[in-house]
N, CA, C and O of each residue as an XYZ file, in Angstrom:
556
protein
N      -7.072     19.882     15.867
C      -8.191     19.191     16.494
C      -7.691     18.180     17.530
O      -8.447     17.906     18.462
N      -6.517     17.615     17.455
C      -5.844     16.615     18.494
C      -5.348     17.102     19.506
O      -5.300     16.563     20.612
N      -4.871     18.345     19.154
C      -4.226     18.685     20.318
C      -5.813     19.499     21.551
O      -5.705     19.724     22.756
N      -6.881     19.708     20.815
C      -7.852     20.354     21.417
C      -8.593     18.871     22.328
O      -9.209     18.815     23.392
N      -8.283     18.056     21.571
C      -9.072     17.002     22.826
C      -8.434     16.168     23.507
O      -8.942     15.218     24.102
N      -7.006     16.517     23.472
C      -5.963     16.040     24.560
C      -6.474     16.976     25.729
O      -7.067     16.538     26.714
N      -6.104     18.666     25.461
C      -6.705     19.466     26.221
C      -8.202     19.690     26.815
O      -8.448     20.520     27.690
N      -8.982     19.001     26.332
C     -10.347     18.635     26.759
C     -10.595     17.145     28.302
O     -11.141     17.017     29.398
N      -9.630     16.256     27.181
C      -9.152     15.006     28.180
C      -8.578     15.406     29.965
O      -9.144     15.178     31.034
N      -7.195     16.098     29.655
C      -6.795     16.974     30.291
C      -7.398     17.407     31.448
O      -7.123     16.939     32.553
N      -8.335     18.414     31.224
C      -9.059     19.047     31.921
C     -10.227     18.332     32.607
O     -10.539     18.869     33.670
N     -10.917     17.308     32.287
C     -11.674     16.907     32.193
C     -11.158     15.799     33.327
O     -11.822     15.630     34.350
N     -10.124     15.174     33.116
C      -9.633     14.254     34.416
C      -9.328     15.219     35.526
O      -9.856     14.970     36.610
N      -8.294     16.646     35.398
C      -8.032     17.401     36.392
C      -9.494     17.894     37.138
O      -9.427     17.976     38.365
N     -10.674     18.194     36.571
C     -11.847     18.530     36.867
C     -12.438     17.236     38.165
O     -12.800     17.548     39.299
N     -12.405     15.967     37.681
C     -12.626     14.924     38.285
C     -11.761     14.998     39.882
O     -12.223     14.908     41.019
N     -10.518     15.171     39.465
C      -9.206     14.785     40.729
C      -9.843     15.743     41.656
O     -10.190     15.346     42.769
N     -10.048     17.105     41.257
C     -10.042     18.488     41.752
C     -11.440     18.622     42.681
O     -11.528     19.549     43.485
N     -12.784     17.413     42.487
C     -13.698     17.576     42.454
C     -13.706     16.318     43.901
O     -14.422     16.384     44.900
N     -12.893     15.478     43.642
C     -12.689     13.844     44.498
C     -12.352     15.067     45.617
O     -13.198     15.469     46.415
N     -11.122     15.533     45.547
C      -9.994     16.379     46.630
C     -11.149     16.913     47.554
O     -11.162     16.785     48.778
N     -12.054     17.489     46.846
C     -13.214     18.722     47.290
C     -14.258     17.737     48.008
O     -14.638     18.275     49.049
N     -14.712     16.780     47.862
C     -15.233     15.807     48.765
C     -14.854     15.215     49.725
O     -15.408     14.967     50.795
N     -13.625     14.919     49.233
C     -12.735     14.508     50.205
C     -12.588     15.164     51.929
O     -12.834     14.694     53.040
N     -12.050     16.490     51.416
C     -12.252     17.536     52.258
C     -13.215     17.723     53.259
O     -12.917     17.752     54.453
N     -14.496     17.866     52.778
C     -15.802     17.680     53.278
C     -15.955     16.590     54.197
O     -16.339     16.642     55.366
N     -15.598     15.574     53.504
C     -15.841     14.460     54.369
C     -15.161     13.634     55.135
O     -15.509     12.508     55.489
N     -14.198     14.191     55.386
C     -12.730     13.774     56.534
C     -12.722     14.712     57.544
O     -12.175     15.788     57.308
N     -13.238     14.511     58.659
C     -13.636     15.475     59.469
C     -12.790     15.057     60.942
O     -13.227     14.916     62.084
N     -11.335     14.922     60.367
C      -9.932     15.293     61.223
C      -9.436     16.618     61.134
O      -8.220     16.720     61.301
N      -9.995     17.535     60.940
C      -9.006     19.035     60.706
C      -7.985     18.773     60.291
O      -6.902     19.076     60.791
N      -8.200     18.099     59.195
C      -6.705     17.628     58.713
C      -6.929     17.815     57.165
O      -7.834     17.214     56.586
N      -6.012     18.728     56.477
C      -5.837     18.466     55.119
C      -5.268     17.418     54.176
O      -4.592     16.553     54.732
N      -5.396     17.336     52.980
C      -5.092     16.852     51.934
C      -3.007     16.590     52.579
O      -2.264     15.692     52.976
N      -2.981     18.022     52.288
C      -1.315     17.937     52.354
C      -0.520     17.100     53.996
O       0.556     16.505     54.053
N      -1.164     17.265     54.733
C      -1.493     16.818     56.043
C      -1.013     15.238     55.978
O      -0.078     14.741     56.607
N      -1.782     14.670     55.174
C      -2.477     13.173     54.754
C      -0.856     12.844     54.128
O      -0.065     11.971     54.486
N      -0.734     13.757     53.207
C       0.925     13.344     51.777
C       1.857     13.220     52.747
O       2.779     12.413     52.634
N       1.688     14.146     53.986
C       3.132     14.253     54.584
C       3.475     12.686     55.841
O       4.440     11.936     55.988
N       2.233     12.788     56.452
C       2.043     11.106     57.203
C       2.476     10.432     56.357
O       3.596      9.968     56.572
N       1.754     10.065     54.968
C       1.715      9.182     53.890
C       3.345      8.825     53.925
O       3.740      7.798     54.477
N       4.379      9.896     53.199
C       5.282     10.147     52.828
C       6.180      9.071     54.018
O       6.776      8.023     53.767
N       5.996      9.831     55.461
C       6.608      9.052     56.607
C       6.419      7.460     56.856
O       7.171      6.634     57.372
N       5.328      7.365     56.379
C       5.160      5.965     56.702
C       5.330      5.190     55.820
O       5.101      3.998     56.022
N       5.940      5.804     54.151
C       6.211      5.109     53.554
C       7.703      4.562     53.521
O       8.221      3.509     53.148
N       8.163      5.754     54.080
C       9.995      5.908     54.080
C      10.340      5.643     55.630
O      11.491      5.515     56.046
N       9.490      5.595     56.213
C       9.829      6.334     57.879
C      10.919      7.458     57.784
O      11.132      8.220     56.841
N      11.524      7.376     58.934
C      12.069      8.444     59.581
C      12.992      9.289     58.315
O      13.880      8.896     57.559
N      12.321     10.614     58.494
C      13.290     11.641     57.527
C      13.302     13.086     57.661
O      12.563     13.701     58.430
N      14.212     13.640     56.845
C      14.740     15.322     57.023
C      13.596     16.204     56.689
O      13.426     16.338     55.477
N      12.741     16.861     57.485
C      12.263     17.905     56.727
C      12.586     18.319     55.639
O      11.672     18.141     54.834
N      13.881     19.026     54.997
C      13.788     19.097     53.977
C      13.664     18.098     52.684
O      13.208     18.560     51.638
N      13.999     16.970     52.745
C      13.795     15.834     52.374
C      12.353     15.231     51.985
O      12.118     14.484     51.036
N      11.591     15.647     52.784
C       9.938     15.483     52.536
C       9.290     17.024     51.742
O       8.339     17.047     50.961
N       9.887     17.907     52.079
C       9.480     19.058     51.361
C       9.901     18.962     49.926
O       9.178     19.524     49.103
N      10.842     18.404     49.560
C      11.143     17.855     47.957
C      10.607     17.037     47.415
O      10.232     16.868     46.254
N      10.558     16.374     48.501
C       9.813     14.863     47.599
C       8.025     15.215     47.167
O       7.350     14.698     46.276
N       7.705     16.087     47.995
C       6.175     16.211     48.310
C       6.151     17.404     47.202
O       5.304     17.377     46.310
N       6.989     18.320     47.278
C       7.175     19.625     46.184
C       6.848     20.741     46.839
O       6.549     21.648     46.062
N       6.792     21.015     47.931
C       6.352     22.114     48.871
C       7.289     22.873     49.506
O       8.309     22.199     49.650
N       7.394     23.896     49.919
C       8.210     24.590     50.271
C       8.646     24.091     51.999
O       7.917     23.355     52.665
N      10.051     24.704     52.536
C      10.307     24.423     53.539
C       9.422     24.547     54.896
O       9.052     23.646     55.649
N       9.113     26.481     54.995
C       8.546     26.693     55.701
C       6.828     26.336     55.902
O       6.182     26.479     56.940
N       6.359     25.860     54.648
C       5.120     25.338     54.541
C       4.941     23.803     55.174
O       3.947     23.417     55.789
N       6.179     22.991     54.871
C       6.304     21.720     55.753
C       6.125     22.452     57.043
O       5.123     22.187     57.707
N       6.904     23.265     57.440
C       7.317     23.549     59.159
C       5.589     23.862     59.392
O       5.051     23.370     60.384
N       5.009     24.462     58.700
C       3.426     24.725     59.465
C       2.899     22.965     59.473
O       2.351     22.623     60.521
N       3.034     21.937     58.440
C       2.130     20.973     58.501
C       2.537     20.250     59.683
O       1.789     19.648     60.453
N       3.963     20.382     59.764
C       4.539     19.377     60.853
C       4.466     19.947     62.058
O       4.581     19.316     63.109
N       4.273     21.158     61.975
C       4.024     21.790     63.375
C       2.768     21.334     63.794
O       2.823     20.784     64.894
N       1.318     21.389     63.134
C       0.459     20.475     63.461
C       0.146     19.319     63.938
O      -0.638     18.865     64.770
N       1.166     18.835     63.017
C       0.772     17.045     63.265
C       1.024     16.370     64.354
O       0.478     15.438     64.944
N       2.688     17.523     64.634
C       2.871     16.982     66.413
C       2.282     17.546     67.043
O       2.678     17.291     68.180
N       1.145     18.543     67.101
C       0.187     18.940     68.234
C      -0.308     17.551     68.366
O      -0.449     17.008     69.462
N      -0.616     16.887     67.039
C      -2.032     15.862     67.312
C      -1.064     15.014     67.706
O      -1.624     14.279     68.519
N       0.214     14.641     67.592
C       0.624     13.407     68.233
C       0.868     12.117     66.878
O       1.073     10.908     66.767
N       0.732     13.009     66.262
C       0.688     12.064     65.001
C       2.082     12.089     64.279
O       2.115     11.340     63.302
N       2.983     12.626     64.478
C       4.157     12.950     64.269
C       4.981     12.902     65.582
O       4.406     13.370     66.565
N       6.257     12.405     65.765
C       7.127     13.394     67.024
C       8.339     13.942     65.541
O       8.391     13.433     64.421
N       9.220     15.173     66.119
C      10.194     15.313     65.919
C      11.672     14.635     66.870
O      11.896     14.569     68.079
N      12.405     14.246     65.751
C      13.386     13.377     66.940
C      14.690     14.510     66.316
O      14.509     15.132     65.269
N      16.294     14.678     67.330
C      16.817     15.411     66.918
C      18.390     14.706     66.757
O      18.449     13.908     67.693
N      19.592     14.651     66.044
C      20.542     13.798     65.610
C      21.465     13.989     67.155
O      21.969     15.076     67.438
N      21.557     13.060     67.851
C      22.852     12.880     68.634
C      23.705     13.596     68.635
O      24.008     14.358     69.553
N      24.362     13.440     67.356
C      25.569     14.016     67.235
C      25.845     15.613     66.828
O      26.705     16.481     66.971
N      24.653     15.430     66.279
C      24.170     17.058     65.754
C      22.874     17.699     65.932
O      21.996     17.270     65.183
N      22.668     18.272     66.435
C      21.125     18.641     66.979
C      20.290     19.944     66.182
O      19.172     20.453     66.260
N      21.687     20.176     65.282
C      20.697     21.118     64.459
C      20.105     20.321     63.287
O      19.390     20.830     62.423
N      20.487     18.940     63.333
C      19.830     18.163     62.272
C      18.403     17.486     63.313
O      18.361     16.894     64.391
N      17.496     17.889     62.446
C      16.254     16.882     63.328
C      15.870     15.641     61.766
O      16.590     15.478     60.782
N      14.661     15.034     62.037
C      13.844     14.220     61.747
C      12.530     14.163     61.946
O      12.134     14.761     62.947
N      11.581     13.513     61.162
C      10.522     13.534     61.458
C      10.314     11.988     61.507
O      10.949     11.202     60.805
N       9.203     11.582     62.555
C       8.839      9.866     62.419
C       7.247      9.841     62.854
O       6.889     10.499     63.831
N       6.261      9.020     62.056
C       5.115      8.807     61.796
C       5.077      8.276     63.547
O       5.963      7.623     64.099
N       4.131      8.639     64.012
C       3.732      7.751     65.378
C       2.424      6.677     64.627
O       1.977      6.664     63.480
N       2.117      5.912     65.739
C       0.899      4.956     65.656
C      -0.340      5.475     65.457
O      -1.200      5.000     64.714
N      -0.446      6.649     66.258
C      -1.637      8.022     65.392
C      -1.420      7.923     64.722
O      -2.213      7.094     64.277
N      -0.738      8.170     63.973
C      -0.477      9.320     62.713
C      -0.867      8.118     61.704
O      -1.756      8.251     60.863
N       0.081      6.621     61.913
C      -0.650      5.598     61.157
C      -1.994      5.186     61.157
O      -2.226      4.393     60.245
N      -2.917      5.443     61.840
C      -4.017      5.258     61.780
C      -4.698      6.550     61.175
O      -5.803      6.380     60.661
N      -4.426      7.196     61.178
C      -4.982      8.449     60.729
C      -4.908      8.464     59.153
O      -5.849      8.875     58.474
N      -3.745      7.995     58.619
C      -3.331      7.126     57.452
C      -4.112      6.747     56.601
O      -4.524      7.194     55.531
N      -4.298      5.730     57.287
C      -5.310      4.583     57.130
C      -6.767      4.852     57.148
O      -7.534      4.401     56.297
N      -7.154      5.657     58.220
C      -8.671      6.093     57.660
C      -8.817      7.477     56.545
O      -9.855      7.909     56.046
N      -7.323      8.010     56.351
C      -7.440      8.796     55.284
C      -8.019      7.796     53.817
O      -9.077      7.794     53.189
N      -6.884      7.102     53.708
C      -7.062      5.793     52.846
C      -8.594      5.399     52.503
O      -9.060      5.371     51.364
N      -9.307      5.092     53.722
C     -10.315      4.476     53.598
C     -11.394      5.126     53.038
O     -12.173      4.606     52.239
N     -11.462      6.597     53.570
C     -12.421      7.599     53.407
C     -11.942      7.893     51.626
O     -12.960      7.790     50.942
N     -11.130      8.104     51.061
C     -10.538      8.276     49.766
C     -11.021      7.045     48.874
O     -11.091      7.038     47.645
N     -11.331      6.029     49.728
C     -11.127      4.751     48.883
C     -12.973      4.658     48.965
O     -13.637      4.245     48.014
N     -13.451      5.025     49.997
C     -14.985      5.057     49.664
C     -15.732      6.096     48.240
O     -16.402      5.832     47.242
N     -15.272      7.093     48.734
C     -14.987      8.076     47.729
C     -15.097      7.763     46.243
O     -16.125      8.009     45.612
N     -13.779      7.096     45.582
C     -13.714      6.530     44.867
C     -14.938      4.828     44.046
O     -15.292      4.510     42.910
N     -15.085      4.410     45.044
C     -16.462      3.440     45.331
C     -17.293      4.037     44.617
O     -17.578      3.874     43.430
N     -17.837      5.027     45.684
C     -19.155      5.494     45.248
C     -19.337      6.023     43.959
O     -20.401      5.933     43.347
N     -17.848      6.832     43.331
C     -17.996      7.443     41.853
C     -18.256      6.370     40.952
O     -19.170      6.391     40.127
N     -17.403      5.372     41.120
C     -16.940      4.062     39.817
C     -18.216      3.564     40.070
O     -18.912      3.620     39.055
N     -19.020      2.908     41.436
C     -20.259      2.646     41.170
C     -21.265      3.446     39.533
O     -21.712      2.903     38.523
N     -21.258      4.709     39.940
C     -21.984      5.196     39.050
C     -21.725      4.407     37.454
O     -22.627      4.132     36.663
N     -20.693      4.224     37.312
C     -20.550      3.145     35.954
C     -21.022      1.636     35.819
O     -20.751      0.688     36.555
N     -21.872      1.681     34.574
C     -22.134      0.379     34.484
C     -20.516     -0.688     33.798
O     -19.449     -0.386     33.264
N     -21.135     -1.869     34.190
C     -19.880     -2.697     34.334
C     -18.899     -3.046     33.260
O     -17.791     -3.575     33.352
N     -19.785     -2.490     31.883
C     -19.147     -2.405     31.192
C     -18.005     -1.175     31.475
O     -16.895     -1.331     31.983
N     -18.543     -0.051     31.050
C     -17.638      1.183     31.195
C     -16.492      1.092     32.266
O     -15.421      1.688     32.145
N     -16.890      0.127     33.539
C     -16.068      0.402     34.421
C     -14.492     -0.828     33.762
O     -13.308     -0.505     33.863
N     -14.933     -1.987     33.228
C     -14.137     -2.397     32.060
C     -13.610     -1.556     31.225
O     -12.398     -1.473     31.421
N     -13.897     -1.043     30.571
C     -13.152      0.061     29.933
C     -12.079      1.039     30.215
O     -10.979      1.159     29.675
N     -12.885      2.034     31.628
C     -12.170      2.957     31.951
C     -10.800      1.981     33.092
O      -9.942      2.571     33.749
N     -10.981      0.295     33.028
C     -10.066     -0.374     33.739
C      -8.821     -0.840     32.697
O      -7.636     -0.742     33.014
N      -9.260     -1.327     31.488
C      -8.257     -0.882     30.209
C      -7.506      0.322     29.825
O      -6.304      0.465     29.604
N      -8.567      1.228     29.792
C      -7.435      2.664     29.712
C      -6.293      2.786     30.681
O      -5.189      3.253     30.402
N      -6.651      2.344     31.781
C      -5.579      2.460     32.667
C      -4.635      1.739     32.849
O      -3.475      2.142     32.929
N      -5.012      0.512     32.946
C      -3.855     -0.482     32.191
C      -3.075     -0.187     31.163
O      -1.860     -0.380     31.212
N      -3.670      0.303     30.138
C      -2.863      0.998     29.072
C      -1.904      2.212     29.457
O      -0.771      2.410     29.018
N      -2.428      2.777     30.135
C      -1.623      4.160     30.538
C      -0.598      3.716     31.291
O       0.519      4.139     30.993
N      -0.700      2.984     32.173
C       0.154      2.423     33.186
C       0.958      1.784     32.560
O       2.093      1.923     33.015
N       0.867      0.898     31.397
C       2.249      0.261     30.558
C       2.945      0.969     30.331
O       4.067      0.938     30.836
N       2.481      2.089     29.302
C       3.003      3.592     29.523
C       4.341      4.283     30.153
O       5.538      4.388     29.886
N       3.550      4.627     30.998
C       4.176      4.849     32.565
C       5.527      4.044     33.174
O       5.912      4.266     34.322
């Protein structure tokens, strides 16, 4: 029976994440995906780094980076820079687009989020703010 409502829990948060993502989507109306968003994210958290280096960290395959990043420098939101000394080594670096783009990813995610937790009264939203605290000690 414990292990059935771990797996209920489980599902039940993945259902939620899976459901945010799917709004999300909808309502970010940059032609820009989810993975799009991780890979800026990623740059602007670290700045400048190896393609393959972001494809690990992010968990995605090589050539699947090469399509996102091939995008991003259409939009300007990315440049590729290439090593001096070695030019078969490149880099990737977040431009000032790309940080703003960021940032209203952020925002649009963070409304998102608003509007769900609204739906809780203030108690519950106490609560489900303990669980997480708890989890996060955890962690």
């Amino acid at each position: 029976m414990k292990d059935q409502s771990i797996f209920e829990l489980l599902h039940t948060m993945d259902q939620v994440t899976n459901k945010l993502l799917i709004q999300w989507n909808k309502s970010f109306k940059e032609s820009l995906g989810i993975s799009h968003i991780l890979v800026l994210s990623h740059l602007q958290v670290n700045g400048k780094s190896r393609p393959s280096d972001i494809a690990k960290n992010l968990g995605i395959t090589p050539p699947s980076l090469t399509n996102l990043a091939n995008k991003l420098v259409s939009k300007d939101l990315i440049v590729r820079l290439f090593d001096e000394k070695d030019r078969r080594n490149s880099y990737l670096e977040i431009t000032d687009a790309g940080i703003e783009m960021v940032n209203k990813a952020a925002d649009e995610g963070q409304n998102l989020r608003r509007n769900l937790f609204e739906k809780l009264s203030k108690d519950e939203r106490r609560q489900l703010t303990s669980i997480y605290e708890k989890l996060n000690h955890f962690l």
